[in-house]
C-alpha positions as CSV (number, residue, x, y, z in Angstrom):
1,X,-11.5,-36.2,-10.3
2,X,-11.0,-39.6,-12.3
3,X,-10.3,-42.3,-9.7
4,X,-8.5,-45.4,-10.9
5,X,-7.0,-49.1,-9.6
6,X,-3.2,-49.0,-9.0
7,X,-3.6,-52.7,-8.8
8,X,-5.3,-53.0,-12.1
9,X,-4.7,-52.5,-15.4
10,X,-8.3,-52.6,-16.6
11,X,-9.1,-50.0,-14.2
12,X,-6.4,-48.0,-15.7
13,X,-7.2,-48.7,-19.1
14,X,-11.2,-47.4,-18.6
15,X,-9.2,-43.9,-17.7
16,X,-10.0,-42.3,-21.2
17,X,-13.7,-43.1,-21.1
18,X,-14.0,-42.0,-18.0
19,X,-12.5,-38.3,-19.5
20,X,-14.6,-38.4,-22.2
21,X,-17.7,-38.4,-20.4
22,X,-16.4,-36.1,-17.4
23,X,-15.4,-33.8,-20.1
24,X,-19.1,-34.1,-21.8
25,X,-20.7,-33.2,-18.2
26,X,-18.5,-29.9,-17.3
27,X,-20.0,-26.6,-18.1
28,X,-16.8,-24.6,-17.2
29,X,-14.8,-24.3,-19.3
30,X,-11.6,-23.2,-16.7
31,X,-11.4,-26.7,-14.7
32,X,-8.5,-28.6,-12.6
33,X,-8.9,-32.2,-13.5
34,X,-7.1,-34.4,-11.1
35,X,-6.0,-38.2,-12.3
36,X,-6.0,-40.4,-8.8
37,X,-4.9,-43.4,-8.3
38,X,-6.0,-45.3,-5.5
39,X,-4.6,-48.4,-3.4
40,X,-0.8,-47.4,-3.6
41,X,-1.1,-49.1,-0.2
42,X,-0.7,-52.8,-2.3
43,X,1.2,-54.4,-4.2
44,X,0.4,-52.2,-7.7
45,X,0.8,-52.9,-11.5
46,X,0.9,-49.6,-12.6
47,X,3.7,-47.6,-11.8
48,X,3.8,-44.0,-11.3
49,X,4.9,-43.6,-15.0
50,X,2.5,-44.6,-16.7
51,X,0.4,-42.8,-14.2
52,X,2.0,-39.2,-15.1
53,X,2.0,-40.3,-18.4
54,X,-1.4,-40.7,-18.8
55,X,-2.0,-37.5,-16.6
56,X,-0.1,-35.4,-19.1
57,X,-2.0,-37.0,-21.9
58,X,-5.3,-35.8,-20.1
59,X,-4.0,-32.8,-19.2
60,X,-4.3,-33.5,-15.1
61,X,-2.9,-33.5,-11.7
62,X,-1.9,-36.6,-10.8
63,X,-1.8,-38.1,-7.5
64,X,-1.3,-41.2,-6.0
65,X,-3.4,-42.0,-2.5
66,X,-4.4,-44.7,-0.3
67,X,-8.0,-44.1,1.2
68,X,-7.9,-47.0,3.6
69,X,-4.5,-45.8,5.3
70,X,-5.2,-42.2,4.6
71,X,-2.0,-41.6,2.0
72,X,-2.2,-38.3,0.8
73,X,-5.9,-37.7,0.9
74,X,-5.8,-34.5,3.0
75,X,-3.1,-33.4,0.5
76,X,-5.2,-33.9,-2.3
77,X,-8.7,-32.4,-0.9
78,X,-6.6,-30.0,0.5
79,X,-6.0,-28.8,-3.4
80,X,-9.5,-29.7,-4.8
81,X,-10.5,-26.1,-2.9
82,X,-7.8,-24.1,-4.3
């Protein structure tokens, strides 16, 4: 799971990296990758978009949650057990 700002571009832009070195640390080589972005509680900069955009690039799920008001989080570690 990559993790990234909805209300920050730089956090969106450190995405890539991120993959890079999660795909250096995986053994497996049959994985779900999920591409999350956080805070779609506030007032956000990246839409979802550029989001799925960057989700197909990765080859990800992508979701979109708020962990301080709980928006989708069950949903989405309701999948990472599938």
């Amino acid at each position: 799971m990559i993790v990234f700002d909805l209300t920050s571009h730089s956090s969106l832009q450190k995405v890539e990296n991120w993959y890079k070195q999660a795909i250096e640390e995986i053994d497996e080589e049959n994985f779900t990758l999920f591409l999350v972005g956080n805070k779609s509680d506030l007032q956000r900069i990246i839409d979802e978009e550029e989001g799925l955009k960057l989700a197909k690039q990765i080859g990800a799920e992508y979701w979109e949650v708020s962990s301080k008001e709980g928006i989708n989080t069950t949903e989405l570690f309701g999948n990472l057990k599938k």
